[in-house]
C-alpha positions in Angstrom: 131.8 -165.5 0.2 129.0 -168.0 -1.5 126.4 -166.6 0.9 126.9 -162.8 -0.6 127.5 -163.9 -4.2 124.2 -165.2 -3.3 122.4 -162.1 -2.1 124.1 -159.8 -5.2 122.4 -161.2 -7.6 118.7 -160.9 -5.1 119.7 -157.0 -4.2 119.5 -156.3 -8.4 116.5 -158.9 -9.3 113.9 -156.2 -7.8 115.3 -152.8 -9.4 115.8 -154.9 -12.6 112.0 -155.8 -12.4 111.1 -152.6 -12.0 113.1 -151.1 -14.5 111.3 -153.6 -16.9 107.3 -152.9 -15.5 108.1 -149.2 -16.6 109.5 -149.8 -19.8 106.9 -152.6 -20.8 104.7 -149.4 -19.9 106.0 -147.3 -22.6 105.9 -149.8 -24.9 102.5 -150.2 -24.6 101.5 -147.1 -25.0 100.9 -145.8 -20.9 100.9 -142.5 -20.3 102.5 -142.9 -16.5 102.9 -140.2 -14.5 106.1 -138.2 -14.8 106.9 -138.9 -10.8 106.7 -142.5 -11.9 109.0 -142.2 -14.8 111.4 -140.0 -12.7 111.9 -143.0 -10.0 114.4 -145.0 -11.9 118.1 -143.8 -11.0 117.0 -143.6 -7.1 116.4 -147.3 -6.8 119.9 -147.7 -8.8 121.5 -146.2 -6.5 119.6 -147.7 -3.6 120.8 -151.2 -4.6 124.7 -149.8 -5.0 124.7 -148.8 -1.8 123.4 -152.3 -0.4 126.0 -153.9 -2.9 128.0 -152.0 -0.9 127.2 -152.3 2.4 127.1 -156.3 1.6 130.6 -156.9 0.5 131.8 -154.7 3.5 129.8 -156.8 6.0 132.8 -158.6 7.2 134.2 -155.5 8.9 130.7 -153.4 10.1 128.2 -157.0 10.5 125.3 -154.7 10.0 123.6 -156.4 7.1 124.0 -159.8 7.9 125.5 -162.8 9.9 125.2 -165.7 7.4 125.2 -169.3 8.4 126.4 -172.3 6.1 124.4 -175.1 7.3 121.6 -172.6 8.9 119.0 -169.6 8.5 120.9 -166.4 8.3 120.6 -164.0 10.7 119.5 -160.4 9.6 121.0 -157.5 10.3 119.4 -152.9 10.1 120.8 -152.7 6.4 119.3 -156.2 5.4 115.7 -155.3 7.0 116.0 -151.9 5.1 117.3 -153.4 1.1 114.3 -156.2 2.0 111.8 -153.6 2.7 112.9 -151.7 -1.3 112.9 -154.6 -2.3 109.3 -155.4 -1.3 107.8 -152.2 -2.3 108.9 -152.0 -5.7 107.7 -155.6 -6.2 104.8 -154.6 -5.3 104.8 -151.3 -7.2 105.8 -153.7 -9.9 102.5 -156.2 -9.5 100.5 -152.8 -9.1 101.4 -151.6 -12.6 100.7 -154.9 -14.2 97.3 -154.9 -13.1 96.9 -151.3 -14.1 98.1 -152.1 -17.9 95.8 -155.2 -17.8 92.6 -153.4 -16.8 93.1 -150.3 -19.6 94.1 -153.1 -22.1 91.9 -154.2 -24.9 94.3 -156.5 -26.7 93.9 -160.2 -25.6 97.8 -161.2 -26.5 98.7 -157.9 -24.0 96.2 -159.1 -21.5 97.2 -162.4 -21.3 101.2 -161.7 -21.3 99.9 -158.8 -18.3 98.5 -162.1 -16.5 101.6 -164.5 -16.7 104.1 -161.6 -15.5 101.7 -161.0 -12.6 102.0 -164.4 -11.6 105.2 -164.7 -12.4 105.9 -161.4 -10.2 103.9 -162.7 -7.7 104.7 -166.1 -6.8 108.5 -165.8 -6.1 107.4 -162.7 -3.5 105.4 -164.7 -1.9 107.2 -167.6 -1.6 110.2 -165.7 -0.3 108.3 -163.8 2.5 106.8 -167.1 3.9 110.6 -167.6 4.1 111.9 -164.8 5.4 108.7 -164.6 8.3 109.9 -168.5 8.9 106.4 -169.8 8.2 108.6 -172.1 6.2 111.6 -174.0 7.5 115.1 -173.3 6.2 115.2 -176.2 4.4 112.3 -176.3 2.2 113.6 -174.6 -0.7 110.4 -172.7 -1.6 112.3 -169.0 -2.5 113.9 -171.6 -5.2 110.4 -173.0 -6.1 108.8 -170.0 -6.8 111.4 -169.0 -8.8 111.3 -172.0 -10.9 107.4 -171.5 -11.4 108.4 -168.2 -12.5 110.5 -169.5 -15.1 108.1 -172.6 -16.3 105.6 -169.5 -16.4 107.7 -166.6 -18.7 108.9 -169.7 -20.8 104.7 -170.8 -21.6 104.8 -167.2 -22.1 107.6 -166.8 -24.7 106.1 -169.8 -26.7 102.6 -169.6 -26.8 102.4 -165.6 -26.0 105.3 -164.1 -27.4 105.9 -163.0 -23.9 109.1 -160.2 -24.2 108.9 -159.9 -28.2 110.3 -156.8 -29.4 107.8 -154.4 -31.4 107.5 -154.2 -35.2 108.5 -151.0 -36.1 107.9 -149.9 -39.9 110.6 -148.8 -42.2 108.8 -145.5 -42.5 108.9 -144.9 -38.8 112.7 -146.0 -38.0 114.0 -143.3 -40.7 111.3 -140.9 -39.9 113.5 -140.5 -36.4 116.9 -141.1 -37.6 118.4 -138.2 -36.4 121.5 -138.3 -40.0 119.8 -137.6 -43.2 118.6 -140.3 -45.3 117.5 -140.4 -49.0 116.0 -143.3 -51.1 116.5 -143.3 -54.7 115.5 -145.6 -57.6 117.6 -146.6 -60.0 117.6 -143.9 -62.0 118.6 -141.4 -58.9 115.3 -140.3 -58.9 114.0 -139.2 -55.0 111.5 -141.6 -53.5 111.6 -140.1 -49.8 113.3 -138.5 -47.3 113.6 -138.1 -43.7 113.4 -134.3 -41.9 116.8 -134.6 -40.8 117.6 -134.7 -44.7 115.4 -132.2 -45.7 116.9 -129.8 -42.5 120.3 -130.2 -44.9 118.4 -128.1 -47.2 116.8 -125.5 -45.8 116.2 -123.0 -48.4 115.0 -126.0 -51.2 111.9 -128.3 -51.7 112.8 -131.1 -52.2 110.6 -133.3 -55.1 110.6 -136.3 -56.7 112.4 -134.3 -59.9 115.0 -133.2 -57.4 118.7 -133.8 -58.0 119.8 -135.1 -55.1 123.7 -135.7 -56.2 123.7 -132.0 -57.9 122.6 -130.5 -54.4 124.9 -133.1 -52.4 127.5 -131.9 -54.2 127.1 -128.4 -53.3 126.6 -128.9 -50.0 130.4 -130.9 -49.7 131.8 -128.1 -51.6 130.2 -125.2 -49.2 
């Protein structure tokens, strides 16, 4: 049971990472290509059905025959949920450098280069693993995943690695799909979002407008 609460938590890390790498992407401004964008629910899906075929391995033994105080052995479904897993990584690492060479900013640039390595190093150190170049006993997948961590945490300090995006006032009620009105105090109209002015199709709505007089209308029609 400890060896495949183990493994559910490595089936989701990739697809999570992937996930992330696309919408880090779109934050930034990337125009990816809509076959990229597309490829999200497929590896979703992917990594239920190796959930799946995990906590059933008791009764088929087809992804894999753990081992307390050894290696594990691997097993058809393991090979195939490792080789995903790869390939997104790598996907993953691709895009990062793709965002770092088109990027200008040097805070973008320089977060670009610590998720890299941070993407990188657990990869590696978990296919010198998995190849048995290391012995099951050295602990490296666990090291590179604690360089990962020293990494994004340098990153959230010094980089503002994973900060969310200012967005202005102006924007966020620009695309507020209820209609929204700002007023002084003397109900005088400041501004107003489309989905305010679509309430009113047939008036233009000014600063001298009477919002409550046309509000009121419009509850009792």
């Amino acid at each position: 049971v400890y060896k495949r609460q183990q493994y559910t938590g490595v089936l989701l890390a990739p697809v999570s990472w992937w996930l992330f790498g696309l919408r880090f992407a779109e934050m930034h401004g990337a125009h990816l290509p809509d076959r990229l964008k597309a490829v999200r629910t497929v590896p979703l899906v992917l990594a239920g059905c190796f959930w799946l075929a995990l906590v059933s391995n008791p009764a088929h033994g087809l992804f894999i025959t753990p081992h307390l105080h050894g290696r594990n052995e691997f097993q058809p479904i393991w090979y195939f949920q490792a080789s995903v897993g790869y390939t997104l990584m790598v996907l993953v690492i691709g895009l990062f450098i793709y965002l770092r060479h088109r990027s200008s900013d040097a805070t973008v640039r320089e977060q670009l280069l610590i998720l890299l390595a941070g993407s990188a190093v657990p990869m590696i150190s978990n296919f010198l693993y998995i190849t048995e170049i290391a012995n099951a006993e050295s602990g490296l997948t666990a090291a590179g995943l604690g360089v990962s961590m020293v990494l994004f945490f340098a990153g959230i300090y010094r980089d503002q690695l994973f900060s969310l995006s200012s967005i202005s006032m102006s924007h966020l009620i620009a695309h507020e799909h209820d209609g929204m009105f700002l007023l002084d105090r003397q109900g005088r109209l400041l501004h107003f979002n489309p989905a305010a002015a679509a309430l009113f199709e047939d008036t233009t709505l000014l600063p001298t407008t009477d919002v409550f007089a046309l509000l009121a209308w419009l509850l009792r029609t």
